[in-house]
C-alpha positions as CSV (number, residue, x, y, z in Angstrom):
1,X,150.7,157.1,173.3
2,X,150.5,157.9,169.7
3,X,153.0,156.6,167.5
4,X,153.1,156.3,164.3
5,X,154.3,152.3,163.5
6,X,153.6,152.1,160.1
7,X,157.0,150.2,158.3
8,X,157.3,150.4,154.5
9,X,159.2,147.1,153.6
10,X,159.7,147.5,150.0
11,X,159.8,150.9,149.1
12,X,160.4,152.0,146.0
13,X,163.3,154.1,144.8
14,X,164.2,154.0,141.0
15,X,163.5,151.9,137.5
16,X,166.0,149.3,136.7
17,X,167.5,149.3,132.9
18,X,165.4,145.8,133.3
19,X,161.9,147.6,133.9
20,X,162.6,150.0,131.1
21,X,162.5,147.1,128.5
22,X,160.6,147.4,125.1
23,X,158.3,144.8,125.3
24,X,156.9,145.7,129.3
25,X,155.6,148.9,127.0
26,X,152.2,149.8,126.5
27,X,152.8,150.2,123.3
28,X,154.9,147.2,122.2
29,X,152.9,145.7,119.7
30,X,155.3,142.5,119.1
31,X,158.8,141.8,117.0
32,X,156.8,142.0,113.7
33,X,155.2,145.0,113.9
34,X,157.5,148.2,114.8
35,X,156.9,150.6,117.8
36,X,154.4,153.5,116.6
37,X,156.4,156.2,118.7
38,X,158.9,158.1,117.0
39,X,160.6,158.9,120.5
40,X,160.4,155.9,123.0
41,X,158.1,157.2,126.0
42,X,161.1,156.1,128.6
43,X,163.7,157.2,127.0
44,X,164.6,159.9,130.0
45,X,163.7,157.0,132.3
46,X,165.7,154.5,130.7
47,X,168.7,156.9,130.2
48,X,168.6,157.4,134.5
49,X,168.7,153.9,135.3
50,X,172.1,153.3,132.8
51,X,173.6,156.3,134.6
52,X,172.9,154.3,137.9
53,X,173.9,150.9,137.2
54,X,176.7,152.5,135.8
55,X,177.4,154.8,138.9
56,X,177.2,151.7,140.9
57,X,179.7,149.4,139.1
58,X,181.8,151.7,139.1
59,X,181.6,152.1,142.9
60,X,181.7,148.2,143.2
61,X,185.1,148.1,141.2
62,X,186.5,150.9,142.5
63,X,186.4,152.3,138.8
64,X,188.6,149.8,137.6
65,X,187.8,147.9,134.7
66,X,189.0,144.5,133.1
67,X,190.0,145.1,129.9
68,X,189.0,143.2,126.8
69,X,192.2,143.0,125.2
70,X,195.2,140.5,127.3
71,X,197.5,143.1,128.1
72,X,200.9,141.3,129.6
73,X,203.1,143.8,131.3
């Protein structure tokens, strides 16, 4: 018998708006002192994981929103 029984437990699937943070950059170089890219390096990166969290709360709340304003009806 030759199986293959190796489990991957945390397997990665996409970047979180989190991970796509400014200062987790290489080349964050701290508040004082701005970023020397003209183009952030993540920028496609970061713009996927919005479209995701975004996809998925809209799935959560059935694409209903709360509004801001206090509507009375």
């Amino acid at each position: 018998m030759n199986r293959n029984t190796t489990r991957i437990h945390d397997k990665f699937e996409f970047w979180s708006v989190a991970d796509c943070a400014c200062e987790l950059c290489q080349f964050y170089r701290g508040k004082k002192r701005p970023c020397p890219l003209e183009v952030c390096c993540c920028a496609d990166i970061k713009d996927e994981a919005i479209r995701r969290e975004q996809a998925a709360t809209i799935a959560l709340t059935g694409g209903v929103f709360a509004s801001s304003e206090g509507s009375v009806a």
